[in-house]
LOVEXSE-251832 format. One record per residue: x, y, z of N, C-alpha, C in turn; residue in one letter. Coordinates in pm, whole numbers, padded with zeros to 5 digits, always signed. Layout:
BEGIN
XYZXYZXYZa;...
% end
This chain:
BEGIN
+03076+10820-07373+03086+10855-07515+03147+10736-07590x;+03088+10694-07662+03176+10546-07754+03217+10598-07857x;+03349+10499-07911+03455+10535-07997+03388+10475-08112x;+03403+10555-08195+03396+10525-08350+03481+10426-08426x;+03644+10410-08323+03738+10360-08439+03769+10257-08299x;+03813+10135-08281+03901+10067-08256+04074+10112-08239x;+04159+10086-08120+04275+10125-08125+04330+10115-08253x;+04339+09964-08276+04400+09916-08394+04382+10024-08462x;+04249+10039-08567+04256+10164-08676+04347+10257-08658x;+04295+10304-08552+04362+10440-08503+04533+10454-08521x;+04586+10362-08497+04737+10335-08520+04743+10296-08667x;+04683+10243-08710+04700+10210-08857+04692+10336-08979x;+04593+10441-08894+04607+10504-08948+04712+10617-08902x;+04746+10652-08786+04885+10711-08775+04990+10687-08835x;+04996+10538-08872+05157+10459-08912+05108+10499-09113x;+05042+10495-09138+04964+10545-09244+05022+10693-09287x;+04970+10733-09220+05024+10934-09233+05202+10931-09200x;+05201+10882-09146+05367+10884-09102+05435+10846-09173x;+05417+10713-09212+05541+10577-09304+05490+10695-09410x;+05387+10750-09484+05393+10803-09625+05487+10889-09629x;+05500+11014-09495+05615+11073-09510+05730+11012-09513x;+05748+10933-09426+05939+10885-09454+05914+10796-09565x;+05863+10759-09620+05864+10687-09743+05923+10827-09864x;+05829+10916-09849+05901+11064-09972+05980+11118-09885x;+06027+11125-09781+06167+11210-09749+06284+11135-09693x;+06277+11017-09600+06370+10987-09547+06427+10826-09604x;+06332+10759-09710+06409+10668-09784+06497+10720-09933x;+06612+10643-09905+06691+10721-10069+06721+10602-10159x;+06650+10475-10079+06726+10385-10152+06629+10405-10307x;+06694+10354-10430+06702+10377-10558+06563+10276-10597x;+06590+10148-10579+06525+10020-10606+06391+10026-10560x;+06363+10146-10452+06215+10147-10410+06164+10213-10493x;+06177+10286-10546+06143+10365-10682+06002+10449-10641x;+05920+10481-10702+05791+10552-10701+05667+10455-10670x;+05657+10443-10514+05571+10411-10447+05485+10456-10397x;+05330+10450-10346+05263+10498-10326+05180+10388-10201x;+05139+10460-10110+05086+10391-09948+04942+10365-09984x;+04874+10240-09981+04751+10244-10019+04671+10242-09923x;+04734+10142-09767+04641+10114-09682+04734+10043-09573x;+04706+10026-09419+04761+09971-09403+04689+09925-09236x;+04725+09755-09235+04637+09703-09146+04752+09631-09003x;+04665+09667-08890+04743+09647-08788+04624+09487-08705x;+04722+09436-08703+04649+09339-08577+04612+09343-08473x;+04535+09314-08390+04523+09356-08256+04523+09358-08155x;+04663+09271-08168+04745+09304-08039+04833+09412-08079x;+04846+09516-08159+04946+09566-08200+05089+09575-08226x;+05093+09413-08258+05234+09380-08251+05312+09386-08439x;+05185+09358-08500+05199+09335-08680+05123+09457-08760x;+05204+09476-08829+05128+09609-08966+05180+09530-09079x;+05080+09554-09155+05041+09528-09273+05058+09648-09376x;+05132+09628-09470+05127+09787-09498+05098+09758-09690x;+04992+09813-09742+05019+09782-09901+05048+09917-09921x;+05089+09872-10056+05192+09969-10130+05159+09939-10311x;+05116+10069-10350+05142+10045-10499+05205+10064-10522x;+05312+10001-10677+05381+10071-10728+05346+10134-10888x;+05424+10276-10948+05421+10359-11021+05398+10235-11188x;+05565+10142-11146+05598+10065-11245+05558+09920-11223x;+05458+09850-11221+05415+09703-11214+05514+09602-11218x;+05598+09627-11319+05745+09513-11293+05824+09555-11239x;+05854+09639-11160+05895+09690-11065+05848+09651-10943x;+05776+09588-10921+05669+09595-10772+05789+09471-10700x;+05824+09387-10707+05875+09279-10654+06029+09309-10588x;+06099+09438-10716+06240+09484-10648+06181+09605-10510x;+06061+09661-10568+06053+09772-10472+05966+09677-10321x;+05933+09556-10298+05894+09547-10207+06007+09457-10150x;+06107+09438-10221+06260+09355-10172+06303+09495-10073x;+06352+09559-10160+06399+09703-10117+06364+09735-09951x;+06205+09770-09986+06127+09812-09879+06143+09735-09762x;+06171+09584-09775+06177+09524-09622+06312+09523-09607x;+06368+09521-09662+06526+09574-09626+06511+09697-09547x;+06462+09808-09600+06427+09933-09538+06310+09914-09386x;+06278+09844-09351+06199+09803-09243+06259+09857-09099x;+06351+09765-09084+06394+09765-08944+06419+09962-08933x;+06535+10029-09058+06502+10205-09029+06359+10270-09025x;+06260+10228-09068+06090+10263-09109+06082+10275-08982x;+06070+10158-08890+05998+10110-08735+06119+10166-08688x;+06220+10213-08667+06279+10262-08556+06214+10433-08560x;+06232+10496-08728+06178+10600-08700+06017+10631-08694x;+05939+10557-08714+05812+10516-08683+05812+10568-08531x;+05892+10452-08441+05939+10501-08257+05941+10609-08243x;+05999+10693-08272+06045+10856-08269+05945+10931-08280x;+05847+10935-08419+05748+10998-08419+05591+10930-08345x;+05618+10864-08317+05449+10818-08222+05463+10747-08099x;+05351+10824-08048+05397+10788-07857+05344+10631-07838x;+05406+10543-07830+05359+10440-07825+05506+10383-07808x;+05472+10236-07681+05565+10161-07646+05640+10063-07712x;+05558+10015-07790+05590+09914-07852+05539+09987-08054x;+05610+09982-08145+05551+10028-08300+05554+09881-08379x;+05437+09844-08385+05383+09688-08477+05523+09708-08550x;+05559+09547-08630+05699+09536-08712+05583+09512-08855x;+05661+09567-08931+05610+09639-09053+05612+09494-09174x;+05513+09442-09231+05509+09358-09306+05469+09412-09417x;+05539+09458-09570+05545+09493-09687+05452+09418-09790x;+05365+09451-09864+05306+09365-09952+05225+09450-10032x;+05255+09386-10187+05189+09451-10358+05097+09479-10308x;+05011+09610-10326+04866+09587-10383+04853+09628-10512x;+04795+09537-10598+04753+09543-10757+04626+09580-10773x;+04553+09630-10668+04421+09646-10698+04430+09801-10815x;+04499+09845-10818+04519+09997-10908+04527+09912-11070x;+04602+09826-11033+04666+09757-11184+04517+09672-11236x;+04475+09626-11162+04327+09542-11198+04228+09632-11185x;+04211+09762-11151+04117+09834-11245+04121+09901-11314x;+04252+09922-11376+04330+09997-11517+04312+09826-11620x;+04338+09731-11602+04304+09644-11672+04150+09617-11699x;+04053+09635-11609+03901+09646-11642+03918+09752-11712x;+03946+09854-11706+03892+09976-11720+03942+09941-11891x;+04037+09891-11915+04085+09875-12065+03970+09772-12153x;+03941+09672-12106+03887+09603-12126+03723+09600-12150x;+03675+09667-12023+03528+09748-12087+03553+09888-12203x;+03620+09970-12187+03644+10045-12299+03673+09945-12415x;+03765+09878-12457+03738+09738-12564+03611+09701-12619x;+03562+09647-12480+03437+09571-12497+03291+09713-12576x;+03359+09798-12542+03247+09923-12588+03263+09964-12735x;+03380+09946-12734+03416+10027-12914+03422+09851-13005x;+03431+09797-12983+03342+09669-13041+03221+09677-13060x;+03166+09704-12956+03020+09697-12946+02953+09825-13078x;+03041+09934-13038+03014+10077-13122+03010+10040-13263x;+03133+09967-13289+03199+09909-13438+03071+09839-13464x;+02964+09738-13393+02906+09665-13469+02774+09729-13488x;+02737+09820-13355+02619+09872-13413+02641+09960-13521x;+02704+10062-13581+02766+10118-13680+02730+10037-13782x;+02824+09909-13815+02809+09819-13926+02640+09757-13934x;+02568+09761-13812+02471+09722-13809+02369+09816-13903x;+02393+09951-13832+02291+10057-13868+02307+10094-13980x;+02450+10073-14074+02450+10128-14203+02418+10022-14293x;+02391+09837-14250+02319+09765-14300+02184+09803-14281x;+02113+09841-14217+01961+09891-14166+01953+10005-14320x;+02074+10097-14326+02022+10184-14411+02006+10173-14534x;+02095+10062-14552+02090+10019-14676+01991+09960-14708x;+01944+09863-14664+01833+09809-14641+01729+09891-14706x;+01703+10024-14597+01594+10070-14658+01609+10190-14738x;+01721+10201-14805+01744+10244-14939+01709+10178-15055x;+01702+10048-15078+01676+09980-15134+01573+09960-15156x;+01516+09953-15037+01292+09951-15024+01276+10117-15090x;+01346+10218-15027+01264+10319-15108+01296+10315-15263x;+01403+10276-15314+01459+10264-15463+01366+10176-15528x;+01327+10106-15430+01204+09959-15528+01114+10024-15514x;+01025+10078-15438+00914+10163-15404+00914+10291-15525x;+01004+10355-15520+01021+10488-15638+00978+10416-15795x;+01037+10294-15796+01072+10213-15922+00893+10169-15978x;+00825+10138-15883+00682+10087-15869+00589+10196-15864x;+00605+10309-15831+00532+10440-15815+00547+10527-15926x;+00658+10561-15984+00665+10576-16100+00595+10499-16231x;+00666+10392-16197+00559+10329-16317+00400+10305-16303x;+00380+10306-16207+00209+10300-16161+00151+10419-16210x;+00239+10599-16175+00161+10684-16199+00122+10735-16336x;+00250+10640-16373+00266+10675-16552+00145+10624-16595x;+00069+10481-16556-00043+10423-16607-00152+10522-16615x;-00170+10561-16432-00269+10625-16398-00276+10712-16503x;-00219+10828-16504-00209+10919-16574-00277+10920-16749x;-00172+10808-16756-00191+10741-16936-00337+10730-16930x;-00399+10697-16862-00547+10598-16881-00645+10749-16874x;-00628+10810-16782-00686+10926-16724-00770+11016-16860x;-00604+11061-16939-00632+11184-17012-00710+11086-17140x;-00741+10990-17187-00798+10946-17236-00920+10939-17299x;
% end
């Protein structure tokens, strides 16, 4: 029967489910503030994890990943405790901004759209004007044409 996942994964994703819990119950330090586990990659010898981490507050991200490796060496001891494994990879902390760079697209095509909205708008109510004007010249020429017709007619 062949495996779908590689060891590695497989631990990455245990240390994954796990570190998220002691991250909301068993860290208190202050400075880590409202973090969130995005992903996290193990090498394969299983000696290194990789762990990203968003944070809540963007200028915040640099005290809360100070914090966090301070908090390391308690993470990987209780990491030990909960997973059967001899050796638990040593935990390497690092931003991910990928949340922050598609809240910045995401601002930026919305921008780029209500610009766009703004000009077809200004566009289309030049269009109407436009041909307000053709029917106002048109009325102006039809009128006076039928008046001729007419004039000549009853004659």
């Amino acid at each position: 029967m062949p495996r779908d996942f590689n060891r590695s994964e497989r631990v990455a994703g245990q240390i994954r489910r796990d570190l998220a819990k002691l991250l909301q119950s068993e860290v208190k330090d202050p400075e880590v503030g409202f973090v969130s586990l995005s992903d996290v990659e193990v090498s394969r010898d299983l000696s290194h994890a990789k762990v990203f981490i968003t944070v809540f507050e963007p200028e915040k991200a640099l005290t809360s990943i100070k914090a966090l490796r301070r908090a390391a060496p308690f993470l990987r001891s209780r990491l030990a405790q909960m997973m059967r494994m001899r050796h638990v990879p040593e935990l390497h902390f690092a931003h991910d901004d990928s949340v922050e760079q598609g809240s910045h697209i995401d601002q930026l095509i919305s921008k780029a759209l209500s610009s766009d909205k703004h000009a077809n708008e200004r566009s289309l109510a030049d269009a109407e004007d436009l041909v307000d004007e053709d029917h106002d010249d048109e009325d102006h020429v039809d009128e006076g044409h039928v008046d001729d017709e007419d004039s000549g007619d009853r004659d």
